[in-house]
C-alpha positions as YAML, in Angstrom:
chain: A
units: angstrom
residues:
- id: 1
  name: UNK
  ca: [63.20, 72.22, -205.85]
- id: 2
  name: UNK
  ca: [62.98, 68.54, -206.76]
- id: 3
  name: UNK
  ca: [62.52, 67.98, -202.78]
- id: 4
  name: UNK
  ca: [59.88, 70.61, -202.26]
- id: 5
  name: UNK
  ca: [57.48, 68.78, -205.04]
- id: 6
  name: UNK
  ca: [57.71, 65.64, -203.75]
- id: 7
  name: UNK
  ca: [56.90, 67.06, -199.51]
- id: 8
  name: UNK
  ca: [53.40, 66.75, -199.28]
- id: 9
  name: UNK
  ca: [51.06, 68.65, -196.89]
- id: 10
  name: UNK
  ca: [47.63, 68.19, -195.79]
- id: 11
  name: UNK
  ca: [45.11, 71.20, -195.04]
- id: 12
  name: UNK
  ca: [42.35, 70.33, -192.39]
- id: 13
  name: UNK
  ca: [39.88, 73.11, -192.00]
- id: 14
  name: UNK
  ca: [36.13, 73.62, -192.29]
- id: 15
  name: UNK
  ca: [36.78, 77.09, -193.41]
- id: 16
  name: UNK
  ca: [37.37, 76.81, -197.47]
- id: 17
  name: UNK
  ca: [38.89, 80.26, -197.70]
- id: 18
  name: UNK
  ca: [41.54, 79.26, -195.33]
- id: 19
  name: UNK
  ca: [42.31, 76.41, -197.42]
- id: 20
  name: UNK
  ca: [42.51, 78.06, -200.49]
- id: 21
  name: UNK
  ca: [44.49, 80.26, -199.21]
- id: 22
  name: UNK
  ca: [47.12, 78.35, -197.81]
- id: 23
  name: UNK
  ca: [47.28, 76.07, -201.04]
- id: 24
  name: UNK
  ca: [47.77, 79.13, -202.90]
- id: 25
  name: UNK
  ca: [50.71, 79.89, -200.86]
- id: 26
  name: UNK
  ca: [52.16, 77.06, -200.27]
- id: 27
  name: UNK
  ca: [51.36, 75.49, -203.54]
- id: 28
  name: UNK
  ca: [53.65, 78.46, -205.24]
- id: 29
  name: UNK
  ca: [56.12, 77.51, -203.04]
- id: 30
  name: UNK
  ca: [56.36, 74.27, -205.14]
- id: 31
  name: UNK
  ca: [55.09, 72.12, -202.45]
- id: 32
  name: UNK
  ca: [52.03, 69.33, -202.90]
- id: 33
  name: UNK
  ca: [48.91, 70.27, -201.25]
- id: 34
  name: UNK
  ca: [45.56, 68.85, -200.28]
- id: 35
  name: UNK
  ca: [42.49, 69.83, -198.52]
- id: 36
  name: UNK
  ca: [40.01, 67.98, -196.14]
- id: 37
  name: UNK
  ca: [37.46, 69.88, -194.93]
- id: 38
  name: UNK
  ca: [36.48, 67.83, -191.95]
- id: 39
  name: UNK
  ca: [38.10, 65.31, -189.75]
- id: 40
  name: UNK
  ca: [36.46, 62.14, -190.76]
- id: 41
  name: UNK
  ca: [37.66, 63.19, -194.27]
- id: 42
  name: UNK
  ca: [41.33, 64.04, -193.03]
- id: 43
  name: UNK
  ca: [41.11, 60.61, -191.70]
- id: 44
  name: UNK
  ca: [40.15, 58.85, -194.47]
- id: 45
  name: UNK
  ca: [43.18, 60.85, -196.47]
- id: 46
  name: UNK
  ca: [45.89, 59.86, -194.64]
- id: 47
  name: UNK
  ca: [45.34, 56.10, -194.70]
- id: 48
  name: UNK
  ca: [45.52, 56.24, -198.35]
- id: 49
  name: UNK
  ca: [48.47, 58.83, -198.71]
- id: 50
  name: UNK
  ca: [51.90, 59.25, -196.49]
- id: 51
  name: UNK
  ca: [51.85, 63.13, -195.19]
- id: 52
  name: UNK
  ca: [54.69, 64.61, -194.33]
- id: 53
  name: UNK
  ca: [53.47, 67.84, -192.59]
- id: 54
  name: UNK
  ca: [49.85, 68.84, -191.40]
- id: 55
  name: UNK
  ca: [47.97, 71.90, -190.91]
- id: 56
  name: UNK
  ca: [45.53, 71.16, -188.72]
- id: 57
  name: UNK
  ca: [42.26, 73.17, -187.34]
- id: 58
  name: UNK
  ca: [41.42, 72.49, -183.78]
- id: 59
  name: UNK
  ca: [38.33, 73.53, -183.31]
- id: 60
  name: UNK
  ca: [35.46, 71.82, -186.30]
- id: 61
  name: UNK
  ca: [32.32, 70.27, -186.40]
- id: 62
  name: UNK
  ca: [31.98, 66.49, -185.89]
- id: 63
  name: UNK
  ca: [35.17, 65.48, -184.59]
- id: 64
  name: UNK
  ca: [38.04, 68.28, -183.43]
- id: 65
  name: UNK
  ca: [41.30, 68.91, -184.31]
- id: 66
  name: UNK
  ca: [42.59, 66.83, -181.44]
- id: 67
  name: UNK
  ca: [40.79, 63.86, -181.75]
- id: 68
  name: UNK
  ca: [41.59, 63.68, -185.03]
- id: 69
  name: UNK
  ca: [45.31, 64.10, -184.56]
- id: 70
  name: UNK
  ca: [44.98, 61.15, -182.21]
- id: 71
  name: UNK
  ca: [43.88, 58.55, -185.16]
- id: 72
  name: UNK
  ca: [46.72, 60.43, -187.42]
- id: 73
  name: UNK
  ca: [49.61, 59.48, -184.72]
- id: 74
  name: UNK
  ca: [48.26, 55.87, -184.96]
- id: 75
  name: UNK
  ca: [48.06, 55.75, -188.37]
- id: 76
  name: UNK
  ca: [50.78, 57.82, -189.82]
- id: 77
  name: UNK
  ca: [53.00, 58.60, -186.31]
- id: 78
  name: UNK
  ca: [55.87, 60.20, -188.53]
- id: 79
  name: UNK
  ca: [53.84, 62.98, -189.94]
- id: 80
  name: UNK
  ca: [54.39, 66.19, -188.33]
- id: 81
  name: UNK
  ca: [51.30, 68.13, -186.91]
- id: 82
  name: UNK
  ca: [51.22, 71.84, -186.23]
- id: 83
  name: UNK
  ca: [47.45, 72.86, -184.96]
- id: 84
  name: UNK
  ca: [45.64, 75.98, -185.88]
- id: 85
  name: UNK
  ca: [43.11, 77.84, -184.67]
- id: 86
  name: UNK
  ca: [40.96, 81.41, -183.94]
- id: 87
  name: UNK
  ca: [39.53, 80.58, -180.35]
- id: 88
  name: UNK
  ca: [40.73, 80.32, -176.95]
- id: 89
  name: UNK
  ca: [40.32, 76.74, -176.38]
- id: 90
  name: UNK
  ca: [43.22, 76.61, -173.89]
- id: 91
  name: UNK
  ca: [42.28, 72.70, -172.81]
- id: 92
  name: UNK
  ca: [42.39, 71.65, -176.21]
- id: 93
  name: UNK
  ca: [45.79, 73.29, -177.00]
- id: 94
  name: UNK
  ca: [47.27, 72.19, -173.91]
- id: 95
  name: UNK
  ca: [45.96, 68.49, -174.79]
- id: 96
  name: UNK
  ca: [47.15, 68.91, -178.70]
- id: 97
  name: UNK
  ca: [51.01, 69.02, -176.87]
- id: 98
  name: UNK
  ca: [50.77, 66.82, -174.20]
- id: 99
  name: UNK
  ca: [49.89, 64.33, -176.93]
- id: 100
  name: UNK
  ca: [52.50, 65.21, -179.44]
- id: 101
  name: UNK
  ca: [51.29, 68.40, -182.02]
- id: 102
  name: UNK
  ca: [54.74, 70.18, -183.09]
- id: 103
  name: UNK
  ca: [53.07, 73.32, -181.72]
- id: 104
  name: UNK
  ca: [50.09, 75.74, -182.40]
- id: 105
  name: UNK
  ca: [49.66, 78.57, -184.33]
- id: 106
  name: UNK
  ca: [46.89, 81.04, -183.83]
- id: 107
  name: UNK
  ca: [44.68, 83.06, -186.83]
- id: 108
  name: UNK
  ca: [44.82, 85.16, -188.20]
- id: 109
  name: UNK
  ca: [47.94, 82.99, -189.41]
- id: 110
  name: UNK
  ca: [51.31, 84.34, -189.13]
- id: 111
  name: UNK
  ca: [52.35, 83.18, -192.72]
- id: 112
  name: UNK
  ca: [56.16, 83.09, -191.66]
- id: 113
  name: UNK
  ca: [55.80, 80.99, -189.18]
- id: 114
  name: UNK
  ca: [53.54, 78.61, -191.32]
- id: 115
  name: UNK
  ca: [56.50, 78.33, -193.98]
- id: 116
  name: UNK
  ca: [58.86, 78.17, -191.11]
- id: 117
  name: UNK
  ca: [56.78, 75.15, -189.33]
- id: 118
  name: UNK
  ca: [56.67, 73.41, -193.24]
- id: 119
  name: UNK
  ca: [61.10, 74.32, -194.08]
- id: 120
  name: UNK
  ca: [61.47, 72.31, -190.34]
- id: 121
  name: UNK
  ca: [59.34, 69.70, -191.37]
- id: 122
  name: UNK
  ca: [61.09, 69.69, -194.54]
- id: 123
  name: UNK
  ca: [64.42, 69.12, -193.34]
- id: 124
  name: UNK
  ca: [63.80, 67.70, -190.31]
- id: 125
  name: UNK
  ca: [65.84, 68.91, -187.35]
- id: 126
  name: UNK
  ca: [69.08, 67.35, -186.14]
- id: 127
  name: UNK
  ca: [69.31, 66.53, -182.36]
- id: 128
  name: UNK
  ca: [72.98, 66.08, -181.35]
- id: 129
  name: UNK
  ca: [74.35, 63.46, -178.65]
- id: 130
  name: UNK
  ca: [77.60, 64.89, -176.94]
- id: 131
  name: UNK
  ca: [79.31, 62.24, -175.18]
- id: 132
  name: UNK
  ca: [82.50, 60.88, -174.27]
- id: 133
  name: UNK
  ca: [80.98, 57.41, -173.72]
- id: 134
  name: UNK
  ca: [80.76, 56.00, -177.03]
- id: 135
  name: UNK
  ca: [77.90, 53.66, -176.55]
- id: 136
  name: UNK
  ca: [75.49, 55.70, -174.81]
- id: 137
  name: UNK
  ca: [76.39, 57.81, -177.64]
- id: 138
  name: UNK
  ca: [75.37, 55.13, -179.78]
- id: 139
  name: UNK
  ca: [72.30, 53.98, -178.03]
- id: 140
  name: UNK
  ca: [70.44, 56.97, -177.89]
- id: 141
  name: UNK
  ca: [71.31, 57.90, -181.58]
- id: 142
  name: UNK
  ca: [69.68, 54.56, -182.56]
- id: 143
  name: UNK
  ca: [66.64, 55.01, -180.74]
- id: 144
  name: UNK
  ca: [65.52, 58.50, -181.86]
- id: 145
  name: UNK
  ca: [66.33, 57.55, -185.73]
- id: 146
  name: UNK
  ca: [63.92, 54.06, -184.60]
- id: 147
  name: UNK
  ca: [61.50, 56.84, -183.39]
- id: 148
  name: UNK
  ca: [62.42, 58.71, -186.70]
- id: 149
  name: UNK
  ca: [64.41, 61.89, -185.86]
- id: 150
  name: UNK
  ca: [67.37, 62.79, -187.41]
- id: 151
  name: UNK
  ca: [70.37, 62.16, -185.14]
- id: 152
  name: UNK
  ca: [73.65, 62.90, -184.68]
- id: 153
  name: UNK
  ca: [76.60, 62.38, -182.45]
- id: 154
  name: UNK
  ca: [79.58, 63.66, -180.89]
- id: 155
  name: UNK
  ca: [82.10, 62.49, -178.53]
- id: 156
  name: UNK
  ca: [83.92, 65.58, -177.22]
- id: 157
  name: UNK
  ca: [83.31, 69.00, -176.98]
- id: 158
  name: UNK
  ca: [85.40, 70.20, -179.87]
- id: 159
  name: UNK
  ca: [83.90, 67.43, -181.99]
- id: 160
  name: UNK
  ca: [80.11, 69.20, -180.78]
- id: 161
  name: UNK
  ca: [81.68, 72.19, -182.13]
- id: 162
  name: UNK
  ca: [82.68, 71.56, -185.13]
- id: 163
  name: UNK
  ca: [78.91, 70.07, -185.89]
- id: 164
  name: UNK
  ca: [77.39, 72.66, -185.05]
- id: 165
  name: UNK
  ca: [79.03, 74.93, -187.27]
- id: 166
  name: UNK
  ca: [78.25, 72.67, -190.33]
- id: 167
  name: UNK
  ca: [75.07, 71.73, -189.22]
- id: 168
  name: UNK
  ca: [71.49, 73.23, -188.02]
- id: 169
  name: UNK
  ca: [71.21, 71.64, -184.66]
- id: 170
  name: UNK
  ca: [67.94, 72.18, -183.21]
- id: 171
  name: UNK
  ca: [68.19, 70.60, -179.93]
- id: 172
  name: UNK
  ca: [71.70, 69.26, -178.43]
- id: 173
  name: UNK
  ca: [71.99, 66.62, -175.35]
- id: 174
  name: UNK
  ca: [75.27, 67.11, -173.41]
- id: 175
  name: UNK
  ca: [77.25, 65.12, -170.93]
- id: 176
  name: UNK
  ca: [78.29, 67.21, -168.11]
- id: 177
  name: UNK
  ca: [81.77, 65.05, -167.60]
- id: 178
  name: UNK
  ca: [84.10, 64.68, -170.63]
- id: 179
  name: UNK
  ca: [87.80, 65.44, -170.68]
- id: 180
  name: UNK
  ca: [89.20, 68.58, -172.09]
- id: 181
  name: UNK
  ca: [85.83, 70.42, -172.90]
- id: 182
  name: UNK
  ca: [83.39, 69.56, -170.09]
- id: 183
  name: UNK
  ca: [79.65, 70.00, -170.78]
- id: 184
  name: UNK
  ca: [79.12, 73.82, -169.75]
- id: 185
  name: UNK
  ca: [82.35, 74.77, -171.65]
- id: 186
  name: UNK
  ca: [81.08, 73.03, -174.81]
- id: 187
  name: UNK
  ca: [77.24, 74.82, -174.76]
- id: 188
  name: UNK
  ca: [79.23, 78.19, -174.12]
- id: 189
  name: UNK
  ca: [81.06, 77.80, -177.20]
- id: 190
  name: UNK
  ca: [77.76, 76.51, -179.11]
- id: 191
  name: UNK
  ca: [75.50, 78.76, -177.80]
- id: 192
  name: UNK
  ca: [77.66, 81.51, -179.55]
- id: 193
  name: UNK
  ca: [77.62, 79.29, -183.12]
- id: 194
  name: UNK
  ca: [73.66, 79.00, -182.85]
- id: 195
  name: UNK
  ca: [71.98, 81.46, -180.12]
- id: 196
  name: UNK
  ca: [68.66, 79.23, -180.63]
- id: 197
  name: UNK
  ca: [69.63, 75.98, -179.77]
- id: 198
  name: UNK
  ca: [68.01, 74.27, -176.89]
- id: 199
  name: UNK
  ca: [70.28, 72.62, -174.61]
- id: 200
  name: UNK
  ca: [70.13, 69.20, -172.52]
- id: 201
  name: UNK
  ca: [72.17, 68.27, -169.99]
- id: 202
  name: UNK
  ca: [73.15, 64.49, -168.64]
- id: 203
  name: UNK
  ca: [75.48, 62.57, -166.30]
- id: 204
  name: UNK
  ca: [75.60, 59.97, -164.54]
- id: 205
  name: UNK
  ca: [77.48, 61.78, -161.60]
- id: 206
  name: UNK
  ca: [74.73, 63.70, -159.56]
- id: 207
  name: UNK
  ca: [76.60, 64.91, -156.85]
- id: 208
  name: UNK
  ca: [80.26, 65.33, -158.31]
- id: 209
  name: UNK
  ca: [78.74, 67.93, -160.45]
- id: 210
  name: UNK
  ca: [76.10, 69.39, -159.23]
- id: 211
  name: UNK
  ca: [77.75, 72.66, -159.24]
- id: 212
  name: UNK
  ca: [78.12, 72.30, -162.91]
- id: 213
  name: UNK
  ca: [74.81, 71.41, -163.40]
- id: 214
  name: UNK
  ca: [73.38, 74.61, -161.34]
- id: 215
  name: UNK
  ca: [75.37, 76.91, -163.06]
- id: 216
  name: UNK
  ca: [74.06, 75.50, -166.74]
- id: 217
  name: UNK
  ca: [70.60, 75.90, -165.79]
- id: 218
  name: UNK
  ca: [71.01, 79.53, -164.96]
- id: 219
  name: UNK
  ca: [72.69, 80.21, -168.30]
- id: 220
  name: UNK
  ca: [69.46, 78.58, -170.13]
- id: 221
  name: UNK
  ca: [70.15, 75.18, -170.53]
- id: 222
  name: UNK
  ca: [66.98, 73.61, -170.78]
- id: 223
  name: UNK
  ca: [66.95, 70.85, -168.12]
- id: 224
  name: UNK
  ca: [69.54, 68.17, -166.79]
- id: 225
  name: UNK
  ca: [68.53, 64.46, -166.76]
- id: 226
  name: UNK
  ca: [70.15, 61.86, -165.03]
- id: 227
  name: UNK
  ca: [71.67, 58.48, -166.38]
- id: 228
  name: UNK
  ca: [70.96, 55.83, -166.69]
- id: 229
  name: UNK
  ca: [68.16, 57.66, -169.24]
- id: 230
  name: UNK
  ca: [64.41, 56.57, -169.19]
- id: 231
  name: UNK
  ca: [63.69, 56.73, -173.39]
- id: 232
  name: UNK
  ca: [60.28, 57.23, -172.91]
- id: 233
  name: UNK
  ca: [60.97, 60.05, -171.24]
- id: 234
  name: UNK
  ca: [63.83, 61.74, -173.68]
- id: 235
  name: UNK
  ca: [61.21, 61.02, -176.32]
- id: 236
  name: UNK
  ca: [58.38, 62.93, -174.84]
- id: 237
  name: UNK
  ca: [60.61, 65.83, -173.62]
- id: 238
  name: UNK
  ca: [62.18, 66.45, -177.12]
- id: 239
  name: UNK
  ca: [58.18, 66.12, -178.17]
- id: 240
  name: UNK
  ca: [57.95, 68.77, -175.70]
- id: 241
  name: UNK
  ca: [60.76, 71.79, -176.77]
- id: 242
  name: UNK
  ca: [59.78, 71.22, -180.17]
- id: 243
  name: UNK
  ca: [56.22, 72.01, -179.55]
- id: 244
  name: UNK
  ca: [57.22, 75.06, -177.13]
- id: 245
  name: UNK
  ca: [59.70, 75.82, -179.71]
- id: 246
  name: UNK
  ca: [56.96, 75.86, -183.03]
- id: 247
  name: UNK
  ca: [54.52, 77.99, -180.96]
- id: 248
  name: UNK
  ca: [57.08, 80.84, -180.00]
- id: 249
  name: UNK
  ca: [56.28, 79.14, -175.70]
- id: 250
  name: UNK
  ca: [59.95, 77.69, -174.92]
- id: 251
  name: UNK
  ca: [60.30, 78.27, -171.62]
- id: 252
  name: UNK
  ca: [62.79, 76.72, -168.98]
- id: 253
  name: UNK
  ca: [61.20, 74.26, -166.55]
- id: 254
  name: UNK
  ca: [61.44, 75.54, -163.04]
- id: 255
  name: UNK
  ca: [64.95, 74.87, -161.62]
- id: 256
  name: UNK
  ca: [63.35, 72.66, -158.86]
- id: 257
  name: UNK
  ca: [61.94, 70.03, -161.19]
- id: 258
  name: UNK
  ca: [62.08, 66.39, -160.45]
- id: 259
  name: UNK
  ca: [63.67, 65.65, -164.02]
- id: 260
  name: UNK
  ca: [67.00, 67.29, -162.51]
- id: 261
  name: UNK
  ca: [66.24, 68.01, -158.95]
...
């Protein structure tokens, strides 16, 4: 409990009643919780107090949900953002992910999923790096902890394994090549330990295993990408199965996609 009253959460919602509401909730819940009714407010909040989870309203007067996101990333870009909202503003949601909300969730609120969003946040999920190479291993590991995710590593399948078991792995990246245990083998094994983890595949050897890599993306691995990685682009992809993940979306990218094609 000591952890729960020290998380703090931020409200942002012209509607008071939904406010209250979710302070009553998730103040019971023994977490810290404040309220800004506007964006300009919400703003003004979070340069004077470190959030560590935000409930956000897309759609209010003055400045939107999205907009105001925007100044949060540059002033707080740890805090986690899950958007709300009551109206089909499709253009807004889609721009919400593209620039980095966790998800949305629509009203009437699904309280669940709210507590789910804030336990995530909580914890923060682990994203596990499979691979025989110890330095790109290493590499990666450092640079999502820089970008502050929680990060783990593994360098053989049985290794992945035995992680997974202890651990709540959220979102794995897996080299196709390693001795013993090659990539597919390993997510087989995992996918049975945790049915909802989302799966990446890399190597470095497009054509040598191509048949590999064909046969994981028809048994749901999410996508393959192809060493050497571009960062920016593991970054915005794990920015993007989180957010698919939070708003119930995940879906597969279509098996001709440039990222593995």
């Amino acid at each position: 409990m000591e952890s729960k009253r020290k998380f703090s959460i931020l409200i942002v919602d012209d509607d008071p009643g939904m406010g209250e509401t979710l302070v009553d909730i998730l103040g019971d819940m023994g977490y810290g919780v404040d309220v800004a009714m506007d964006g300009y407010r919400a703003i003004e909040m979070i340069k004077d107090k470190t959030y560590d989870a935000v409930l956000m309203d897309i759609k209010m007067p003055w400045i939107n949900g999205v907009e105001t996101f925007k100044e949060f990333k540059r002033i707080s870009p740890t805090t986690r953002v899950m958007m709300m909202t009551a109206y089909s503003v499709e253009d807004l949601v889609k721009e919400a992910l593209k620039e980095g909300a966790y998800g949305i969730i629509h009203k009437p609120l699904d309280i669940d999923r709210v507590v789910s969003f804030i336990e995530k946040a909580e914890r923060g999920s682990l994203i596990l790096v499979v691979d025989d190479n110890l330095n790109s291993c290493e590499t990666l590991k450092d640079v999502l902890e820089q970008r502050s995710y929680t990060a783990g590593i593994a360098h053989s399948g049985e290794e992945a394994i035995k992680v997974t078991r202890e651990n709540t792995v959220d979102i794995i990246f897996i080299d196709v090549k390693m001795p013993v245990l090659n990539g597919l083998e390993t997510y087989r094994e995992i996918k049975k330990l945790n049915p909802e983890i989302t799966a990446v595949m890399m190597t470095g050897y497009r054509q040598e295993v191509k048949e590999l890599v064909e046969e994981a993306l028809s048994e749901s691995v999410y996508t393959c990408l192809y060493k050497p990685l571009d960062i920016d682009k593991v970054v915005a992809l794990i920015e993007k199965i989180s957010g698919q993940k939070a708003s119930g979306t995940l879906k597969k990218p279509y098996h001709g996609d440039k990222s593995h094609g």
